[in-house]
C-alpha positions in Angstrom: 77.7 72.7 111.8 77.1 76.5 111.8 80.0 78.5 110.0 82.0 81.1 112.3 80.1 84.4 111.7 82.6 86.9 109.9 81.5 89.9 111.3 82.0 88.8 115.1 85.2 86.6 114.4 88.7 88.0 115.1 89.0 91.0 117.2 87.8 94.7 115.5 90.5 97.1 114.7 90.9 100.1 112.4 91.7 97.9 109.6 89.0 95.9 109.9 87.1 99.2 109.9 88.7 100.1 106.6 87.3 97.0 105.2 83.8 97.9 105.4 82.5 100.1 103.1 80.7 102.2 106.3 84.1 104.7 106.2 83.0 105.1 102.7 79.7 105.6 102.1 78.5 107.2 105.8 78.3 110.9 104.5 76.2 110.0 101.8 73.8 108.0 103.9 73.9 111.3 106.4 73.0 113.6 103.3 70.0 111.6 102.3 69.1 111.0 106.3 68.4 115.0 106.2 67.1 115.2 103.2 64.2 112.7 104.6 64.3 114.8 107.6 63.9 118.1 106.3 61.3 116.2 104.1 59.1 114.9 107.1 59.4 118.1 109.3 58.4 120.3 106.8 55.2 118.2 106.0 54.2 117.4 109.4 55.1 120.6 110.9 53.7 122.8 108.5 50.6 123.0 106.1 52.8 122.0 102.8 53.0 118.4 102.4 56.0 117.4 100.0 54.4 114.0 99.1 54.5 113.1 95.6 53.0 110.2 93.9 55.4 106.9 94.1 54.1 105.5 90.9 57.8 105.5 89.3 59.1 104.3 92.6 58.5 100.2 92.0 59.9 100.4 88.3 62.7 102.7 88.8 63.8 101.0 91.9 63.3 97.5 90.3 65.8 98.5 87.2 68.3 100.4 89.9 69.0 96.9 91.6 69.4 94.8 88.5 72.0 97.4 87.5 73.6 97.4 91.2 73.7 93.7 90.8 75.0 93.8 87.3 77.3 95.9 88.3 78.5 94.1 91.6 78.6 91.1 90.2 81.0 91.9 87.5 83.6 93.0 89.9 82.8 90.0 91.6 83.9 87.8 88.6 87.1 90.3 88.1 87.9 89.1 92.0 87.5 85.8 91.0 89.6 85.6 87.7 92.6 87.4 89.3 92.5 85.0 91.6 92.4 81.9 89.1 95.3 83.9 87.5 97.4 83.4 90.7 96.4 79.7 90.8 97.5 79.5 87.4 101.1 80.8 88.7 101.2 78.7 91.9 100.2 75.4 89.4 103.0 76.9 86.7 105.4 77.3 89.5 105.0 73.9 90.8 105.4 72.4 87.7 108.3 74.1 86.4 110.1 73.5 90.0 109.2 69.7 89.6 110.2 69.3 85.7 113.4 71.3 86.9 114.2 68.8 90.1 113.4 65.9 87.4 116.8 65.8 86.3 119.2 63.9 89.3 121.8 66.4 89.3 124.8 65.0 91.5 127.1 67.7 89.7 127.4 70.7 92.2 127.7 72.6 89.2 124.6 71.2 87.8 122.7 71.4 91.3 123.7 75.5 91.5 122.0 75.6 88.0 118.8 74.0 88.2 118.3 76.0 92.0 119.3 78.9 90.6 116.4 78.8 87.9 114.1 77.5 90.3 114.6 80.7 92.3 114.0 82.8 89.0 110.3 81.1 89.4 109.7 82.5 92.8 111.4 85.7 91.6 108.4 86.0 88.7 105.7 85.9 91.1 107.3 88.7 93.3 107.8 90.4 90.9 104.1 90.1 89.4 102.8 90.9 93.1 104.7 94.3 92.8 103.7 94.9 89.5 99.7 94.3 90.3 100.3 96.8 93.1 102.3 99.5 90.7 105.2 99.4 92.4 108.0 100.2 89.4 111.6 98.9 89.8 113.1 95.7 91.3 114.8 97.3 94.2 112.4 95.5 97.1 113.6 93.7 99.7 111.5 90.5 98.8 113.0 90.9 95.0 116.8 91.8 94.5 118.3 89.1 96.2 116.2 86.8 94.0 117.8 88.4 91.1 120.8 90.4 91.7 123.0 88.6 89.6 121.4 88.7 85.9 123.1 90.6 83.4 123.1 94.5 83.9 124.3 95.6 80.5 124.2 95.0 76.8 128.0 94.3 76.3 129.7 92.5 79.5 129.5 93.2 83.1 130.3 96.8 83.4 129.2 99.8 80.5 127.3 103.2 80.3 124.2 104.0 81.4 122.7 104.1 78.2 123.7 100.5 77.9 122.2 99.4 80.8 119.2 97.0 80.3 115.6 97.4 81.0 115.1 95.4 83.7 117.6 97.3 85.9 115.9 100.8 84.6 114.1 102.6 87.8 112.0 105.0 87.2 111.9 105.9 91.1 114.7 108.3 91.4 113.9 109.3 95.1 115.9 105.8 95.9 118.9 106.6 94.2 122.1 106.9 95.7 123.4 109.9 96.5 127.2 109.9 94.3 129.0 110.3 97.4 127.6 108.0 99.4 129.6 104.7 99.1 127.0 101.5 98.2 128.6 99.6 101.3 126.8 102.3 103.2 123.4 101.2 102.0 120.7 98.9 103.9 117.5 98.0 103.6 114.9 100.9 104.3 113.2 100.6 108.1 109.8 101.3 108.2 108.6 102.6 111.2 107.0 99.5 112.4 109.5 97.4 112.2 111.0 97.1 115.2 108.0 95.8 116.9 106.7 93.3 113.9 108.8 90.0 114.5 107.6 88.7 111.3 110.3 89.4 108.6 110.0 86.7 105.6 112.9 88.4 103.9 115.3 86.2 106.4 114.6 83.4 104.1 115.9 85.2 100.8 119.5 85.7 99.7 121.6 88.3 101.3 123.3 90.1 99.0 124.5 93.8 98.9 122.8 96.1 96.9 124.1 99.8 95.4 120.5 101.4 96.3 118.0 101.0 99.5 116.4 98.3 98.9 112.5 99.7 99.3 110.2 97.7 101.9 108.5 94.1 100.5 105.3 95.8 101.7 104.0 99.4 101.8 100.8 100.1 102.5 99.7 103.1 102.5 98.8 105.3 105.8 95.9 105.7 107.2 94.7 109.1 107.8 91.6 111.0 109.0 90.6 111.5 105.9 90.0 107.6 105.3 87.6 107.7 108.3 86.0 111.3 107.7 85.2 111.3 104.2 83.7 114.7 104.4 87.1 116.5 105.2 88.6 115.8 101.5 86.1 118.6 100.6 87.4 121.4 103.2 91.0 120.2 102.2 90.2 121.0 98.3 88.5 124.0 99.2 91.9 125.3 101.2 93.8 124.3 98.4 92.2 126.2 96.1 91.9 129.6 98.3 95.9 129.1 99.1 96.7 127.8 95.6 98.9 125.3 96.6 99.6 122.1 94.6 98.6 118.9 95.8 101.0 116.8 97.2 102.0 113.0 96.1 100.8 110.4 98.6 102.8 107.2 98.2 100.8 104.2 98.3 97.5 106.1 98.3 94.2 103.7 98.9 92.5 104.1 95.3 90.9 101.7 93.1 92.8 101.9 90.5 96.4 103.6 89.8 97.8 105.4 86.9 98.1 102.7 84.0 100.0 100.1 85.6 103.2 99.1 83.2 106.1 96.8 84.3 108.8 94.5 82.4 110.4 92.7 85.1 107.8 89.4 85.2 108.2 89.8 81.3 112.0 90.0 81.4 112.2 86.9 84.4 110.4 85.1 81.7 112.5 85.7 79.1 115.4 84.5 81.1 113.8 81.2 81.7 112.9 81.1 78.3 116.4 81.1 77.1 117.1 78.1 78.8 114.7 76.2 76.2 115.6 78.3 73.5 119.3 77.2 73.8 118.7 73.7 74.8 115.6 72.9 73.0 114.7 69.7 75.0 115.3 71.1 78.8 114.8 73.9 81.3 118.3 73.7 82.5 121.0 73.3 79.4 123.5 72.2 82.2 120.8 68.9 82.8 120.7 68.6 79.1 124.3 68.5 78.2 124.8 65.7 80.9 121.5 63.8 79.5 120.1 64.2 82.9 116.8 65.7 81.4 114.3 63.8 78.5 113.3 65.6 75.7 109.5 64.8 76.5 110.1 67.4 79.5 110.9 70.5 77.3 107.4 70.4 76.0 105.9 70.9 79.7 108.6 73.0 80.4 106.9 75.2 77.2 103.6 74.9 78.3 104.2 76.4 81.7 106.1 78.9 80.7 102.9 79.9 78.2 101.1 79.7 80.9 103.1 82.2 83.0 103.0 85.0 80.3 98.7 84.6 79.5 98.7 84.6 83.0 100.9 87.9 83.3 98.5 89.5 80.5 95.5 88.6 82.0 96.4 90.3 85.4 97.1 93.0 83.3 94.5 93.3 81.7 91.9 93.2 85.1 94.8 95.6 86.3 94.2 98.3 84.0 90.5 98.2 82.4 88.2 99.8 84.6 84.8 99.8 84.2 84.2 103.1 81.5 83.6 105.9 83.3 80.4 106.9 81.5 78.9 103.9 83.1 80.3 104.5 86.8 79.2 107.6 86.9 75.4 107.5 85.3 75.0 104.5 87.9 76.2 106.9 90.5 74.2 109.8 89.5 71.2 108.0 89.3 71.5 106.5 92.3 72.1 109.6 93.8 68.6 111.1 92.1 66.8 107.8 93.1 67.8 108.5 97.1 67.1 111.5 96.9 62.9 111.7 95.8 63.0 108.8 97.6 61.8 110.5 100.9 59.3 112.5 98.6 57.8 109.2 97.2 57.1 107.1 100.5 55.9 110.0 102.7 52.4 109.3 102.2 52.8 105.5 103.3 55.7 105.8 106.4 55.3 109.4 108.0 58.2 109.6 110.1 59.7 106.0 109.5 60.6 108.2 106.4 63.8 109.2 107.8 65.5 105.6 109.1 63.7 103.9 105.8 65.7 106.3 103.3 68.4 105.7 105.9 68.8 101.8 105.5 67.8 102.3 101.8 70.6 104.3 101.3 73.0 102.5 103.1 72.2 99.0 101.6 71.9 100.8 97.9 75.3 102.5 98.4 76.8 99.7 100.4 76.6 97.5 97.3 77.6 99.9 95.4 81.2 100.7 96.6 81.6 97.1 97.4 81.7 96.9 93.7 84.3 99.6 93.2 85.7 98.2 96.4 86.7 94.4 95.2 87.2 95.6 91.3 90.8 96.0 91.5 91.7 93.2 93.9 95.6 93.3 93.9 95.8 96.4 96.8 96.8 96.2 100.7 93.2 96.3 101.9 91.3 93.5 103.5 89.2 92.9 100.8 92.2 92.5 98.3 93.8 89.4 97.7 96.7 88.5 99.7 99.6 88.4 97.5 101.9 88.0 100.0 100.7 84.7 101.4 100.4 83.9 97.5 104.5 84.7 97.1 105.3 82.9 100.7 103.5 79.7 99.5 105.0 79.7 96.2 108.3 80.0 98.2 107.8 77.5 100.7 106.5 75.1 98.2 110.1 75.4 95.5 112.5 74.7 98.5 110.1 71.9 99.5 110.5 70.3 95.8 114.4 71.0 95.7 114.7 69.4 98.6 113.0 66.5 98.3 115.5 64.0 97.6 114.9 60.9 94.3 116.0 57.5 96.2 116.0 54.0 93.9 112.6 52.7 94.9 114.2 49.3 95.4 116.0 51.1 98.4 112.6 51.9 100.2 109.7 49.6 98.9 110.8 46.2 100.0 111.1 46.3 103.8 108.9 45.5 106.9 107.4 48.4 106.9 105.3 47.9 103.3 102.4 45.4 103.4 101.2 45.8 99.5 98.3 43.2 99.1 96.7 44.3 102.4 93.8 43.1 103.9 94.1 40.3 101.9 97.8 39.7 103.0 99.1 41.2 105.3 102.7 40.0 105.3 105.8 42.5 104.3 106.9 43.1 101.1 110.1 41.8 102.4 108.6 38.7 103.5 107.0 38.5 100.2 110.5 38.4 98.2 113.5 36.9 100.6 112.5 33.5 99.5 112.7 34.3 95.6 109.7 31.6 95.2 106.3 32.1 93.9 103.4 33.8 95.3 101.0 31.9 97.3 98.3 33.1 99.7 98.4 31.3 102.7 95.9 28.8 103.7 94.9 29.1 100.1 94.6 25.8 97.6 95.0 27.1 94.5 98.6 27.1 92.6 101.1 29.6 93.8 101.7 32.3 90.9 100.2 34.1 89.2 96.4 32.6 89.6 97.3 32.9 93.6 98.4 36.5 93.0 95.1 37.3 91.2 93.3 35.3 93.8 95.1 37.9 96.5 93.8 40.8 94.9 90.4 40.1 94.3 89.7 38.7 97.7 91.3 41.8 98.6 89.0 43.8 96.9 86.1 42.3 98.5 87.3 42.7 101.6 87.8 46.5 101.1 84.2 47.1 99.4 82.9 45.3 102.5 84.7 46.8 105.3 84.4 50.4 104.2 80.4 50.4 103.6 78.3 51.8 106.0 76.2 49.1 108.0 
């Protein structure tokens, strides 16, 4: 079966658009274009020929694309490991949630406790998904309910600001409130599409009133002519520098990377959970522990996910904010750009006027690969190409209130009825069937002794059966 081509599936939009590297790359592919055209008209139009010998053309083009594919390829492997990171938090999560809903809390104290913590879990990865995309603070509508009711100073519930702890420290001051504007008055901030997007995961989450706006789960940044004509950045510069005015902050600008990406909130979440250990050495949740609903063999998992959160954390950081070196970016560029450019010069000779679309699809599949490189380097932004954190988050979510709500019966309620046939095909009679009499096993129409040597009998005629019914004639 043939695989769904990418290119034609799903309808094309502007977005779509974006996620080709075309919007990126066309004006350079239009420089070189004329620069083959200018080369070919000249020679064919006049008595100068700008042919020059291609001699340097095989070995210089041969080392160009093992650096391209160096180069591509290693951005390729930083897509790949940010997204065994978030596997790594998905697998943590789901463990942590598990060893948490091990203990059969019938308490409703105890139950608060243990969901409580398990909703510190999902607020990590949020809180790692803003992070990636350097957004500072933990006022987000996907966020503060999660954890609005930690601790917000050093000594009790009120105190001064200067006692206020880090992880309610925002750096974003354009979301303060105002000091006469009363916090019953705040809401969520509306962005402008949302009154026509019906899809609004935040539903799901606590709702709990905060002293700030709480800032959108998602903000993209805009779209503007400039993302789909290149070219104009340069006349905008050049006004800026005739008129001398500064240039303005774009929130959510489309970039590779940001400014060094710094947060303490998924380091401070995990601290909180840690605590939990620390003060109850054998357990997640000390309220489990104090009623001996936990085993201490669980607080060694509990440990080792918890580990696992904060490599994870540091590794994201660390593909976050290491760039390639710029020395290297930018001697690949420029030689590229040198390369494309004799290029038309070199293959004169040989094409004529398929000059012009050669250097045309050379410079579009030589640049193409290029950006695509820079493109998926830094995989934690909005853009098609980028991972989607958000599905990441949802799952995570969808997945804790799945575990807490699955409920821990006796098996002795469940596995002896009509509906369980255990020794099937061999025997196909209930498990119920199998124990109302309280005698021994026997398989029917069977001679040997009922027990145990009939049992054994059961399952290795039910083996057969299975190895011969499930292989292909």
């Amino acid at each position: 079966m043939v695989s769904a081509n990418p290119l034609f599936r799903g309808s094309w939009n502007a977005r779509k658009f974006q996620a080709t590297v075309i919007n990126d790359i066309w004006p350079e592919v239009l420089f070189f274009s004329l620069v083959a055209t200018m080369v070919t008209l000249v020679s064919e139009k006049t008595e100068k020929n700008l042919g020059i010998s291609n001699q340097l053309l095989t070995v210089l083009g041969t080392v160009l694309g093992l650096v391209i594919s160096f180069r591509t390829s290693s951005a390729y492997e930083r897509y790949q490991d940010g997204r065994k990171m978030w596997t790594n938090i998905i697998t943590a999560s789901r463990n942590l949630a598990q060893q948490g809903a091990a203990a059969n809390a019938t308490a409703l104290q105890n139950v608060i406790e243990r969901k409580t913590m398990i909703n510190l879990i999902l607020a990590y990865a949020v809180s790692v998904k803003h992070f990636l995309r350097g957004e500072q603070g933990v006022y987000y509508e996907d966020l503060y309910p999660l954890i609005s009711f930690l601790p917000r100073y050093a000594n009790g519930e009120q105190g001064p600001e200067a006692e206020k702890l880090p992880l309610w420290q925002d750096v974003d001051e354009q979301y303060s409130r105002k000091p006469d504007q009363p916090a019953t008055e705040l809401g969520r901030e509306q962005s402008a599409d949302s009154d026509s997007n019906t899809f609004d995961p935040e539903k799901a989450l606590p709702n709990v009133a905060s002293e700030r706006p709480l800032k959108p789960a998602r903000n993209p940044p805009v779209a503007t002519l400039l993302d789909y004509i290149p070219l104009l950045r340069l006349f905008r510069w050049i006004g800026r520098k005739l008129t001398g005015a500064s240039r303005p902050k774009r929130v959510g600008k489309k970039r590779a990377y940001n400014e060094y990406v710094e947060s303490h909130i998924p380091l401070e979440i995990v601290l909180v959970l840690s605590k939990y250990v620390t003060l109850q050495p054998c357990s997640l949740f000390p309220g489990c522990m104090r009623n001996g609903l936990l085993q201490p063999a669980i607080a060694t998992g509990v440990t080792a996910n918890l580990t696992t959160l904060q490599d994870t954390l540091s590794n994201l950081e660390r593909i976050c904010n290491t760039p390639l070196p710029f020395a290297y970016q930018a001697h690949l560029r420029m030689s590229l750009w040198l390369y494309l450019f004799f290029l038309p010069f070199q293959i004169y000779k040989s094409f004529f006027w398929v000059t012009i679309p050669g250097t045309a699809f050379a410079s579009f599949l030589l640049l193409g690969f290029l950006e695509i490189g820079q493109e998926i380097e830094n995989p934690f932004n909005y853009d098609l190409n980028d991972l989607d954190l958000d599905y990441f988050c949802h799952a995570i979510q969808r997945e804790l209130h799945l575990i807490t709500a699955h409920t821990m019966p006796n098996p002795a309620d469940f596995l002896f009825n009509n509906l369980n046939q255990p020794f099937a095909p061999a025997d196909r009679r209930s498990a119920k069937e199998l124990t109302e009499n309280n005698a021994n096993y026997y398989l029917p129409n069977e001679t040997v002794q009922p027990g145990i040597a009939s049992l054994r009998r059961t399952l290795v005629k039910g083996w057969k059966d299975v190895d011969t019914l499930t292989r292909k004639p």
